[in-house]
C-alpha positions, 0 to 999 in steps of 0.5 A: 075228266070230261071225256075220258078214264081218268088213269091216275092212281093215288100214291097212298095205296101204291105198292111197288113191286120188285124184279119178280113181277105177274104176267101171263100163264100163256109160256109155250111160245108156239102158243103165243105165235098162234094167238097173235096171228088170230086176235083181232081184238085186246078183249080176246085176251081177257082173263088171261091169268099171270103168272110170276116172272123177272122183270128186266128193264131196258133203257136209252134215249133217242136221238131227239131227247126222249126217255125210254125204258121198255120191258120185254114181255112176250107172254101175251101178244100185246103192247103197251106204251105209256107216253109222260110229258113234263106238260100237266097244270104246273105248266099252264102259266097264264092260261089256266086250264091249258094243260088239261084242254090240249090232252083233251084235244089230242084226238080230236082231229089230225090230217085228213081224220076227225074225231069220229074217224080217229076213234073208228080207226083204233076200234078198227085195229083192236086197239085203245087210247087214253090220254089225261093231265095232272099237276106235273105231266100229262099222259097219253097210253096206247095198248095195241096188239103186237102183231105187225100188221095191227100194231104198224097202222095203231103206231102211226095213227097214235104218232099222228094223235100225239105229235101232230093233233090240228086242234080244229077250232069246233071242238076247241069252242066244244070242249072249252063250254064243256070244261067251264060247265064242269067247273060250274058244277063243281061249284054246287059239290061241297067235295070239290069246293073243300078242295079247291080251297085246301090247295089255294091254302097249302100252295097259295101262288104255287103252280099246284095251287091251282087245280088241273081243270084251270078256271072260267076266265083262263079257259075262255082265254085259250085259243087255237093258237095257245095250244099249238104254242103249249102243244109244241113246248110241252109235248115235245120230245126231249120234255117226253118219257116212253115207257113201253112193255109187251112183245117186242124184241129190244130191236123192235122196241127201239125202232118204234121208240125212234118212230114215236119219238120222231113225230114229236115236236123237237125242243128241251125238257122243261123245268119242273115247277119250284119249291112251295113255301110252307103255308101257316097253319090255318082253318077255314070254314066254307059254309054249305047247307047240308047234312053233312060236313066236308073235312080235309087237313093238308100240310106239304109232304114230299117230292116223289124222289125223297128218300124218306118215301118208303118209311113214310108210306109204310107210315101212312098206311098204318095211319090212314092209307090202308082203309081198316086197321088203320089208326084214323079208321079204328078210331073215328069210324071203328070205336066211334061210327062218326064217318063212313071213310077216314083216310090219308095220302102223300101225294108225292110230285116233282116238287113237294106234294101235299099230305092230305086227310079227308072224311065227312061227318054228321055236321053236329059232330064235326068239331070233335071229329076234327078234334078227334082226328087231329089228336089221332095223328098227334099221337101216331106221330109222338109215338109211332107205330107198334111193332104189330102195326109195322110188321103187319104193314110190311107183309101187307106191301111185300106179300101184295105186289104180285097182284098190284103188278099182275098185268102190262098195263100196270108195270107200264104205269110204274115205269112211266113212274120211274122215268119221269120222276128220275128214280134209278132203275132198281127202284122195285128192289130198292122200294121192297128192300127199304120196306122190308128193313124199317124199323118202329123208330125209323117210322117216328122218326120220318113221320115226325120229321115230315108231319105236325098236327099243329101245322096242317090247314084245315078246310070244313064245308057245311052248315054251322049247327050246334055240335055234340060232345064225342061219343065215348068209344067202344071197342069193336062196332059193325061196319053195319052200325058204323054206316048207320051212324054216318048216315 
């Protein structure tokens, strides 16, 4: 993003957790009045450490159509609200780029408040503002403190930010220059142009095949009056899902659900994009002068609601989710030293998303390092898993959620996940039940029903060089040899 954290977290090393869930040390609730009284700022709440707690979810839906789950968390006197509307690039239309410009505008001026004075006015109140937009939602997140007389004043200057932004004219004209000359750089990045094309040729005339930051003759059309019109469909409150979690009572949490709801513009949910055609396998050759070559294989994968979801990450994360030991890794950076980082991911969305692997390599070993990789996956997928790989997978998922979820901000990201994408409210033990039960064969049986090797695009970006047979491979190789040969 041009302006701001990008918040996005990749699916391929998600780890969900179950109902036993990481909080605060800070139990004594005498303790916890106290420090909500004195905190003047979130950053006196740093280093806080969790401790192990139930985590109970809480849902409704307010009179105007938004979602809400709240979990109560009163170790830490903080709160955490994560807005997701069905509002990300998928619905940009005929105005790419639409999406990503109105979350960037949303702090950019409200009544009688510039940019400048919303931004004094959080900082004032110790609290933090970020906003973002992906494929399928764009996300807007408020972390305040609790205690009412920082958390009533944060609350209604984030309502003003979320449901009613002005969209003054000079920044529209500020941000659209900034967004075509991010564009234009990424024209110059063999990383980014590898994937721009990988999405033009899994998706073709799909809404997710173009990429969230639009394109040059899309964002120079946008108007102020296009993203009033794309503010007051998408940000609406029946197409919105509040995910809230700190220290609140179910009473409280209601009252300011109601608050934010009420200041959203008033309208339905809007229909998810529909599903992509699969694209014929294909490769194209994009040439760059470099020392370097750019790969990604893509095929579509999955809708975040699959029921094959926990198998397939299990087996992704054996293949090329979890970084060492890892089959791609062992094999092409491991036993062979020919890329710094090999790795794979579902990128699971309302509609199917796309399964991808990325690595870069010497130019003149790029033919049979995408040879090579191509087979590594054939072979995963013909066989599956050893028993080993499966068993150490699942004590890696299981024995690291307590960590992945040490924090509010991290549960609250995970319940914004289950509202939007309409995953039951049991999902955490779900999600570790089905980790925990799977079988080698069940594992095959997914891979292969999901993946082919044969099927898959295929995307270089480099110079076209004489290429070198592959290296004969060697058991164990130094991360420090494994670097010196990529580079």
């Amino acid at each position: 993003m041009i302006k701001r954290n990008d918040p996005r977290h990749t699916i391929s090393g998600q780890v969900m957790a179950d109902n036993s869930v990481a909080q605060s040390d800070l139990k004594d609730e005498a303790t916890r009045s106290s420090l909500g009284d004195k905190l003047e700022t979130l950053k006196e709440l740093d280093g806080k450490a969790p401790a192990r707690r139930a985590l109970s979810i809480q849902t409704w839906t307010t009179a105007e159509g938004a979602k809400v789950l709240f979990v109560e968390a009163h170790e830490l006197p903080m709160l955490d609200i994560f807005l997701n509307f069905a509002a990300g690039s998928s619905q940009d239309n005929e105005t790419p780029g639409i999406a990503q410009l109105t979350s960037y505008m949303l702090d950019e001026g409200v009544n009688g408040k510039d940019a400048n004075a919303i931004a004094q006015g959080f900082e004032a109140l110790g609290a933090q503002l970020e906003t973002g937009a992906y494929e399928d939602r764009a996300t807007v997140w408020l972390r305040s403190l609790s205690v009412a007389q920082k958390r009533e004043p944060a609350l209604k200057l984030f309502s003003e930010v979320v449901g009613k932004p002005t969209f003054p004219s000079d920044s529209v004209t500020r941000l659209k220059n900034l967004m075509i000359a991010n564009i234009e750089s990424e024209k110059r990045e063999p990383r980014a142009i590898a994937w721009n094309e990988l999405y033009k040729k899994i998706y073709g005339d799909h809404p997710y095949g173009h990429r969230t930051n639009g394109n040059e003759k899309g964002i120079s059309a946008i108007t102020q009056a296009h993203l009033k019109a794309f503010h007051a469909k998408g940000y609406a409150a029946g197409n919105a899902v509040i995910a809230m979690i700190g220290d609140l009572s179910t009473e409280e949490a209601q009252v300011i659900a109601a608050q934010v709801s009420a200041s959203l513009p008033k309208g339905p949910k809007l229909a998810k994009a529909g599903d992509p055609v699969e694209p014929k396998a294909s490769a194209t050759h994009i040439e760059f002068p470099s020392s370097q070559t750019q790969i990604l294989l893509g095929q579509l994968g999955i809708p975040r609601n699959d029921p094959d979801y926990a198998a397939l990450m299990a087996g992704n994360s054996i293949l090329g989710g979890s970084g060492f030991g890892g089959r791609l890794v062992t094999e092409v950076r491991e036993k062979r030293g020919l890329t710094y980082s090999v790795w794979s991911t579902f990128d699971a969305q309302k509609a199917s998303g796309a399964f991808i692997i990325e690595l870069q390599t010497r130019a003149e070993m790029s033919e049979s390092t995408l040879k090579l990789v191509q087979k590594t996956v054939r072979d995963f997928i013909a066989n599956g898993p050893t028993q080993n790989e499966l068993d150490n997978v699942k004590r890696k998922i299981i024995g690291s959620f307590p960590l992945e979820l040490a924090g509010n901000g991290a549960i609250g990201t995970r319940l914004a996940d289950i509202g939007f994408y309409d995953l039951p409210t049991s999902h955490f033990d779900d999600y570790m039940a089905a980790i925990q039960s799977l079988t080698v064969q069940q594992v095959k049986a997914v891979m292969s029903k999901h993946l082919s090797a044969d099927k898959m695009v295929v995307v270089t970006v480099g110079p076209t060089v004489p290429q070198k047979e592959l290296p004969e491979p060697v058991e164990k190789l130094t991360s420090q040899a494994a670097d010196a040969k990529a580079h």
